[in-house]
Backbone as numpy.savetxt, mean C-alpha at the origin, in Angstrom:
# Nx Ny Nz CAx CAy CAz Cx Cy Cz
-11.97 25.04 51.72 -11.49 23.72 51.35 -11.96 23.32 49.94
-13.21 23.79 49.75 -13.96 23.01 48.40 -13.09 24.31 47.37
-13.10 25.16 47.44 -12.21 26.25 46.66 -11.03 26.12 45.70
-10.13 25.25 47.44 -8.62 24.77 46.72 -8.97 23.42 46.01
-9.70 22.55 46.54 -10.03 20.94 45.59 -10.05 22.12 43.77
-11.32 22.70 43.69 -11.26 23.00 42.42 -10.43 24.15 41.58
-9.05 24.94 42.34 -8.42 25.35 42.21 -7.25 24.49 41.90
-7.09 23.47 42.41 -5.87 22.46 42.60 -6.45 21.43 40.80
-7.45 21.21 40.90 -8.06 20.37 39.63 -8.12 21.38 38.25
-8.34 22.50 38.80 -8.13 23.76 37.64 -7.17 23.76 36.82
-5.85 23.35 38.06 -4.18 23.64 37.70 -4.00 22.58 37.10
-4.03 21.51 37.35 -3.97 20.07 37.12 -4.18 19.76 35.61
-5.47 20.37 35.29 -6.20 20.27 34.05 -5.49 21.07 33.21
-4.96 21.97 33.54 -3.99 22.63 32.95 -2.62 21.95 32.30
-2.17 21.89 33.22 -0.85 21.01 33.19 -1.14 19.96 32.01
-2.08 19.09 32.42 -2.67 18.05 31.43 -2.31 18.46 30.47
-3.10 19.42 29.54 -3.59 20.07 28.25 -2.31 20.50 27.98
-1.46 21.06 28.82 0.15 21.66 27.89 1.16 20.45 27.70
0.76 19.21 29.00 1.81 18.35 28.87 1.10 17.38 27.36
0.06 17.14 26.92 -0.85 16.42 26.05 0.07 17.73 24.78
-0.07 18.49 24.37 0.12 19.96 23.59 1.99 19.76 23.20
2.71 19.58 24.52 4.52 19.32 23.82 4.52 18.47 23.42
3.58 16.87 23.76 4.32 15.52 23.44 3.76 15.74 21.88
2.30 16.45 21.48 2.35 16.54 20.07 3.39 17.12 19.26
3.63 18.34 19.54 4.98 18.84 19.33 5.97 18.15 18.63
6.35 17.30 19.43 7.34 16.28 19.55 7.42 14.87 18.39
6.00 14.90 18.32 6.01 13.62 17.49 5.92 14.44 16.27
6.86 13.07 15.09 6.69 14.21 13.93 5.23 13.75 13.34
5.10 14.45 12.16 3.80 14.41 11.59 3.29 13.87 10.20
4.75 14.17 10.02 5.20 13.53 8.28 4.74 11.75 8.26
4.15 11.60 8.09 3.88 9.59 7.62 4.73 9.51 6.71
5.61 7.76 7.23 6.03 7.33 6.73 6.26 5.88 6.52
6.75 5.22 5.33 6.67 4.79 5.27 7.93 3.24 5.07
9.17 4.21 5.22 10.29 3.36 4.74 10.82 2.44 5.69
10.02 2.28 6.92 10.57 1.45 8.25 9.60 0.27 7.40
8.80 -0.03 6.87 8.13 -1.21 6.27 9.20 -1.43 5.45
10.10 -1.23 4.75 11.27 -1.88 3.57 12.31 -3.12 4.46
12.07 -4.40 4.41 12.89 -5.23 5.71 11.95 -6.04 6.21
10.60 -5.54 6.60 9.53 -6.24 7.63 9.16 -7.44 6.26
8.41 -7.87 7.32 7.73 -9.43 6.81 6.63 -8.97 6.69
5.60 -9.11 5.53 3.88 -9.43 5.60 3.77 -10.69 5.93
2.81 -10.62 7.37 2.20 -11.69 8.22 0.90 -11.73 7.79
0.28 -11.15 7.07 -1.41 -11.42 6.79 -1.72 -10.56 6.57
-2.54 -11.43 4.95 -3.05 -10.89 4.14 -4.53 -11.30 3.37
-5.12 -10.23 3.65 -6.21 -10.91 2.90 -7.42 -9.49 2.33
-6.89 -10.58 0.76 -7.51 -9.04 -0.25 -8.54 -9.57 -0.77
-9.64 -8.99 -1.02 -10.56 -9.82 -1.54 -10.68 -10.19 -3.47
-10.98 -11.38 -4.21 -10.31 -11.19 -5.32 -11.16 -10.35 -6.29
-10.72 -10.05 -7.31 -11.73 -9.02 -8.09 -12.74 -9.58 -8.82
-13.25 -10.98 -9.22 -14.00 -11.71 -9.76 -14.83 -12.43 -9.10
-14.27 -12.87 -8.05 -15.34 -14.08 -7.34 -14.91 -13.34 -5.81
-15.49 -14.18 -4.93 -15.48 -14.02 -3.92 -14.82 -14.93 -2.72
-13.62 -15.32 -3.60 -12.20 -15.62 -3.03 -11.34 -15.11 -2.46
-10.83 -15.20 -1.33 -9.54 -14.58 -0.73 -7.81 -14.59 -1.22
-7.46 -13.88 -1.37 -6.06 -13.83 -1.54 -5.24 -13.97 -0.32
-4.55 -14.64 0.37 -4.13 -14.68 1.54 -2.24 -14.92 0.92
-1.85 -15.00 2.58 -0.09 -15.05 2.19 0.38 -16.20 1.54
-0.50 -17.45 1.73 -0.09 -18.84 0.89 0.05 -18.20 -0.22
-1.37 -17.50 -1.00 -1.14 -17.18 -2.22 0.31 -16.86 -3.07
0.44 -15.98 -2.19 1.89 -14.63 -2.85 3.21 -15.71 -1.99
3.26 -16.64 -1.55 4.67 -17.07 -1.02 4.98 -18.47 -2.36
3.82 -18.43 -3.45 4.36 -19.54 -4.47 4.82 -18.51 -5.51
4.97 -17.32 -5.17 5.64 -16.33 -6.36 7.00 -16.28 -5.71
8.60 -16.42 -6.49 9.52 -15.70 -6.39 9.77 -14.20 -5.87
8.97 -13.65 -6.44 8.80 -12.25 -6.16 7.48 -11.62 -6.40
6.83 -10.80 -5.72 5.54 -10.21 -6.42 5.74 -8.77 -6.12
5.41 -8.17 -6.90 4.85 -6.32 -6.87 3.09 -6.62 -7.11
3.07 -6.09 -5.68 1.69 -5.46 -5.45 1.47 -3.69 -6.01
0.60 -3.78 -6.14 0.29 -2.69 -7.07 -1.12 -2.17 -6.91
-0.98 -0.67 -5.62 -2.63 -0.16 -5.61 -2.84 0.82 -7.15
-3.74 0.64 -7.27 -4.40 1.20 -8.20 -5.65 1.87 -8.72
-6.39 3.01 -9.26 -7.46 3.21 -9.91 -7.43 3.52 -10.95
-9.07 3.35 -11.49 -9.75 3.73 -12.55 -9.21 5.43 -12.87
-9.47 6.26 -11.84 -9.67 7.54 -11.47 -8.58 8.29 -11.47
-7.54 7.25 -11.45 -5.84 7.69 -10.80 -5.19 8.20 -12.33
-4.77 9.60 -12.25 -3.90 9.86 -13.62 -2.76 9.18 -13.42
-2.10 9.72 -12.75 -0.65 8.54 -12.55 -0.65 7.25 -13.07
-1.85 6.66 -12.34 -1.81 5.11 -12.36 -1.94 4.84 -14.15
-2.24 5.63 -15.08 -2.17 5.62 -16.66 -0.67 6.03 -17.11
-0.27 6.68 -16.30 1.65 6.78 -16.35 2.23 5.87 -16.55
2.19 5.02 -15.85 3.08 3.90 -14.98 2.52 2.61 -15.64
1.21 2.59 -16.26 0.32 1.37 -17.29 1.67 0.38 -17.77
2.12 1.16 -18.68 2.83 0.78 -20.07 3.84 0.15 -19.17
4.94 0.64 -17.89 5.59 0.26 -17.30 5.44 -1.26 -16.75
4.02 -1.23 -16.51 3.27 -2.35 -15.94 3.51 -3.80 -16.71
3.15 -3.08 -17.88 2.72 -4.37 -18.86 3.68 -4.70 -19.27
5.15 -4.40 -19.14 6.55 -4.54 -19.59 6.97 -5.51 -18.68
6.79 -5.29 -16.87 7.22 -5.98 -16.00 6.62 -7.67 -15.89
5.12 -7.44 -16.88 4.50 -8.58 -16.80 5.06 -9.44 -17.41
6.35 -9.19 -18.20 7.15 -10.36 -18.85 8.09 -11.16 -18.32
8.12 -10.50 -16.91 9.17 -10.99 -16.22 8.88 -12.40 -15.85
10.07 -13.20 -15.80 8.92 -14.80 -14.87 9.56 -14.75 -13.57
10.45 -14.52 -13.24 10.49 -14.77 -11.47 9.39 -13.26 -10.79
8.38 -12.39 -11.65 7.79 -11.76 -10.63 6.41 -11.60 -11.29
5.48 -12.33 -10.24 4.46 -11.73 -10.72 3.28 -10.38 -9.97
2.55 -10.18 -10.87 1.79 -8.97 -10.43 0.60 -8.99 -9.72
0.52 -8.16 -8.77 -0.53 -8.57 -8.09 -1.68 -6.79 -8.24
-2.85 -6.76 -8.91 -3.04 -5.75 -9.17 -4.26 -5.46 -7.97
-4.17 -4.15 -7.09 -4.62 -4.04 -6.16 -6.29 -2.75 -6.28
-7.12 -2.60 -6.64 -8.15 -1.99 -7.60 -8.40 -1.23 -5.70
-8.25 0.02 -6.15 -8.43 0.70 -4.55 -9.54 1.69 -4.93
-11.07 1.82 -4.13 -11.67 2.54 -4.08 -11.96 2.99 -5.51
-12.61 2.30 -6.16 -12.92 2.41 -7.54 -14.19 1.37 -7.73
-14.84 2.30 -8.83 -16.00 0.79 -8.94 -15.70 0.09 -10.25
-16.17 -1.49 -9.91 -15.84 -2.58 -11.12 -15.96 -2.18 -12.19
-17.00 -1.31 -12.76 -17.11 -1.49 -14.39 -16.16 -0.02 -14.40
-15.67 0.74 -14.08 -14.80 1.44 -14.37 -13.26 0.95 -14.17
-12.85 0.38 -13.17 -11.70 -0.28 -13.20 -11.95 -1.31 -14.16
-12.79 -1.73 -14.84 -13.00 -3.58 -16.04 -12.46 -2.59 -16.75
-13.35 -1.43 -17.68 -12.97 -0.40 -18.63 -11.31 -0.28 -18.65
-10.92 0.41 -17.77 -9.58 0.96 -17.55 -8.47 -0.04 -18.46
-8.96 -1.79 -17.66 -8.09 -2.58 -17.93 -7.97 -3.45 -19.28
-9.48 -2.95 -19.61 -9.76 -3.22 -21.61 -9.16 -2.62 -22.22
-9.35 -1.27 -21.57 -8.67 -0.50 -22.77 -6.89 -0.24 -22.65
-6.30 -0.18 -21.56 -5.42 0.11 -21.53 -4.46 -1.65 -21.40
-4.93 -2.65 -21.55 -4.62 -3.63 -21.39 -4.01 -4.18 -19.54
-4.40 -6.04 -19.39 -4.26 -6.22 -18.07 -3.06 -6.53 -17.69
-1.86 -5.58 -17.12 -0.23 -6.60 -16.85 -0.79 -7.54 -15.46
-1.70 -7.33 -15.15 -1.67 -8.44 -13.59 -2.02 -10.14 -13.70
-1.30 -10.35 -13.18 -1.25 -11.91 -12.86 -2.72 -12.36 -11.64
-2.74 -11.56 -11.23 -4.28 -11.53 -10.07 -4.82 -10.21 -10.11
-5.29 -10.03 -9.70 -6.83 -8.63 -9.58 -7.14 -9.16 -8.15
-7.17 -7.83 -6.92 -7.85 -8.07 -6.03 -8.41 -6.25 -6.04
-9.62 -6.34 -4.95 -10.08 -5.13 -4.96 -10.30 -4.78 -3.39
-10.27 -3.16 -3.59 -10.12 -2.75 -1.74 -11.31 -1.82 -1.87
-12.62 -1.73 -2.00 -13.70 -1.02 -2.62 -13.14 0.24 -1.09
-13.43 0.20 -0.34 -13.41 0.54 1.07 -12.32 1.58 1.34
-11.08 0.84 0.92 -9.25 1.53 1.30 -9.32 0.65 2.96
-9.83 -0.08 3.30 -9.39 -0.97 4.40 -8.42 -1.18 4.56
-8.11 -2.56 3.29 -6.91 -3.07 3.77 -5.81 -2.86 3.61
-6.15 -1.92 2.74 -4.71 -0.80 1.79 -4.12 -0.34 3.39
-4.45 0.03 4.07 -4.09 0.68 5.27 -3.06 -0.14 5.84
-3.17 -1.43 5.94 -2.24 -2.71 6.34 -1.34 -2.48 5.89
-0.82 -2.14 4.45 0.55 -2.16 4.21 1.22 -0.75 3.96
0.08 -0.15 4.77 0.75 1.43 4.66 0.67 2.46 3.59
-0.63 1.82 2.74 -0.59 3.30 1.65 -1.40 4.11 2.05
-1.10 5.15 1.34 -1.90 6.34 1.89 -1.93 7.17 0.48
-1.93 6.73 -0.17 -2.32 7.52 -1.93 -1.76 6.10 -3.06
-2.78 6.56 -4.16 -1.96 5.70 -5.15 -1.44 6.31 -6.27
-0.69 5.92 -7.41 -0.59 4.43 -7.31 0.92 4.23 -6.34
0.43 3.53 -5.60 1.99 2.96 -4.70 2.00 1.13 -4.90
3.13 0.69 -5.06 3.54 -0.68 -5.42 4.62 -0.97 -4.17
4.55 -2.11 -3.88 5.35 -3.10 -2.54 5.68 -3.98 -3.32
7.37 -4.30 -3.61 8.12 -5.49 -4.05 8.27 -6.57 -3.08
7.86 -7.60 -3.07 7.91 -8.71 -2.11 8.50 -9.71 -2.30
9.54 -10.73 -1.37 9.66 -11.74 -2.18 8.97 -13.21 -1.60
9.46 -14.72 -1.99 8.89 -15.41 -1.62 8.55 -15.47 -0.30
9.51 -15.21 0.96 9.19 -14.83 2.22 8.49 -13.84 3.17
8.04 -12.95 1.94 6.72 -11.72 2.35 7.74 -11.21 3.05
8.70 -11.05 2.89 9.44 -9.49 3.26 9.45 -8.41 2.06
9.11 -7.32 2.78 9.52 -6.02 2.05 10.58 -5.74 1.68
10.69 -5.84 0.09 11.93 -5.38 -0.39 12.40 -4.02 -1.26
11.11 -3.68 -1.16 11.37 -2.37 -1.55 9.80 -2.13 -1.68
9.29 -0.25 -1.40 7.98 0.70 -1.48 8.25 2.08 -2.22
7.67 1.84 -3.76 7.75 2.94 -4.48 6.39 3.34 -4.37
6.48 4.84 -4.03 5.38 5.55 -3.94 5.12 6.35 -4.99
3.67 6.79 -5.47 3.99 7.11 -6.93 4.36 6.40 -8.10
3.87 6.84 -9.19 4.28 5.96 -10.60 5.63 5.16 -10.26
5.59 4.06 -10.88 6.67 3.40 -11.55 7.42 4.51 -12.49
8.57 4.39 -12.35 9.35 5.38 -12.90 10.38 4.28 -13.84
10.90 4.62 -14.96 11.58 3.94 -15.57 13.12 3.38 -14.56
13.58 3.98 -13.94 14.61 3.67 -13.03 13.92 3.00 -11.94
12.67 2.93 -11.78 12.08 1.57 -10.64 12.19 0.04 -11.59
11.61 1.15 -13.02 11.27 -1.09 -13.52 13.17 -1.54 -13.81
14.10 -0.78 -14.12 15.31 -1.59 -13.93 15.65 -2.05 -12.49
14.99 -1.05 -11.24 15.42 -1.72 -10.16 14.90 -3.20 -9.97
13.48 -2.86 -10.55 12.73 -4.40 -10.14 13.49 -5.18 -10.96
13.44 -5.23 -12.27 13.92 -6.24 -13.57 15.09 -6.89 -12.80
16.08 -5.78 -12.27 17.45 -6.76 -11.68 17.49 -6.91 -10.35
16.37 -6.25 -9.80 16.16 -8.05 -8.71 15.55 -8.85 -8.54
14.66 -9.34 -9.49 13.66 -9.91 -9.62 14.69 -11.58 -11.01
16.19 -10.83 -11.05 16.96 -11.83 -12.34 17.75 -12.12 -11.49
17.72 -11.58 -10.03 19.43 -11.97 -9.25 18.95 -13.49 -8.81
C-alpha cells in the first residue's frame, strides 16, 4: 500500500514538472512592449532630481503632451538622440520630462552641462524601480503622453530623426 501512495506521488510529480515545462513552452518570451501604446498612466511617482519632491500624474496632466525620456550618464545612445532632444525642447504644446535611470548625480549634472539640458523637469530612478512601471527594460526609451496620460506612442532606442517629425506633428495637431 505505502509503495503505490509513493509510486502514484512519483507519477504525479512527474506529470507536474512536464505539465509546468509545455505551458513554458507556450508562453512567448520575447517582452514586449506595444500593448502599453492606447493604455492610460494611472500613477506616477518619480522622484525629482533636485529636491525631494514627487512628480505625480497631476504633474504631467497640465502638459498638452509630454515625452518622458529614460536616460543615462553611461548610455552611448542616449548622446545620439541629445541634439534630437534639445530641438524638441522648442516645441510648446510638449514638454520634456527627463527620466535619469541608474546613474549617479554628479555624472548625470556633468552629462547635462556639457551636452546641454532639453528637459522641462529632471526626475531620477537611482534603483530602475519605477522605470519598470512603464515598461522599460533598456535605455534610452521615451513614452509620448498626452494630457490624459494615455500612451501615444513608445520609442525604444534613440530618437531617430523620423521619431522627432512623428512627435513635432503630433504634438502641432
Amino acid at each position: 500500500m505505502q509503495k503505490k501512495i509513493i509510486k502514484s506521488s512519483i507519477i504525479l510529480f512527474i506529470i507536474f514538472i512536464i505539465g509546468v515545462f509545455f505551458i513554458g513552452l507556450n508562453k512567448s518570451s520575447i517582452y514586449d512592449t506595444k500593448n502599453l501604446v492606447g493604455q492610460k498612466i494611472t500613477s506616477i511617482k518619480l522622484e525629482r532630481f533636485n529636491n525631494n519632491r514627487i512628480i505625480t500624474e497631476e504633474d504631467l496632466k497640465k502638459n498638452d503632451f509630454t515625452l518622458i525620456n529614460f536616460w543615462a550618464s553611461w548610455c552611448a545612445p542616449c548622446r545620439v538622440e541629445h541634439p534630437i532632444l534639445l530641438k524638441l525642447n522648442k516645441e510648446k504644446n510638449l514638454q520634456l520630462l527627463g527620466v535619469n535611470f541608474k546613474d549617479k548625480k554628479n555624472n548625470a549634472l556633468k552629462f547635462l552641462r556639457d551636452l546641454g539640458n532639453p528637459y522641462d523637469d529632471l526626475a531620477r530612478d537611482e534603483l530602475g524601480k519605477y522605470s519598470i512601471n512603464f515598461g522599460i527594460y533598456g535605455i534610452p526609451e521615451s513614452i509620448l503622453i498626452n494630457k490624459d496620460l494615455v500612451i501615444l506612442k513608445k520609442f525604444i532606442g534613440p530618437i531617430s530623426q523620423n521619431d522627432y517629425t512623428y512627435i513635432k506633428n503630433t504634438v502641432r495637431e
